[in-house]
Phi, psi and omega in degrees: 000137181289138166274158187299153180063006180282117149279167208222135181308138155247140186220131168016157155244008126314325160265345158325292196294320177296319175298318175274002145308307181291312162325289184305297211288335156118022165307121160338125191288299203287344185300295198278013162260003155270341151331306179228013148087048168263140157323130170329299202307347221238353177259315180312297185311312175306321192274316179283327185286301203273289241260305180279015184200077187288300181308311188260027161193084170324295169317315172084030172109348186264126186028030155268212199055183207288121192277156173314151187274354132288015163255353196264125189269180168276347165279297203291331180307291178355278163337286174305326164285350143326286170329289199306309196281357191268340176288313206309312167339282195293310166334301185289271182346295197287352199266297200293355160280303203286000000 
């Protein structure tokens, strides 16, 4: 369990991707975290998303996750307010049933 104030390595998605290369190719999880000084688990975990499950994470570590909010148009702003009032919408609907 994470402690208060802990921070956590962030890495490349470019060595992600070198790593989980290596990974394909049948290189040892501990060989290349002591190679390259990385946690065990976090090479396991790597192995387990991209190499054994491909499909549900195409990208292999390259430029997923939620994009940033300087990457984000005004139109994607919108969108999330859209969102946001339609929640609220159905929020209210369901409290006024009860």
């Amino acid at each position: 369990m994470a402690k208060k104030g802990q921070k956590f390595a962030k890495y490349d998605n470019t060595f992600i991707q070198e790593i989980v290369n290596e990974l394909k190719k049948g290189i040892p999880a501990t060989r290349l975290s002591k190679e390259n000084n990385i946690p065990l688990h976090t090479v396991k975990t790597w192995k387990r998303k991209f190499v054994n499950h491909p499909e549900l994470y195409p990208n292999a570590g390259v430029g997923s996750g939620r994009p940033k909010e300087k990457d984000l148009t005004k139109e994607d702003y919108k969108e999330r307010f859209e969102i946001l009032k339609k929640y609220r919408a159905f929020l209210k609907e369901q409290r006024e049933r009860k």
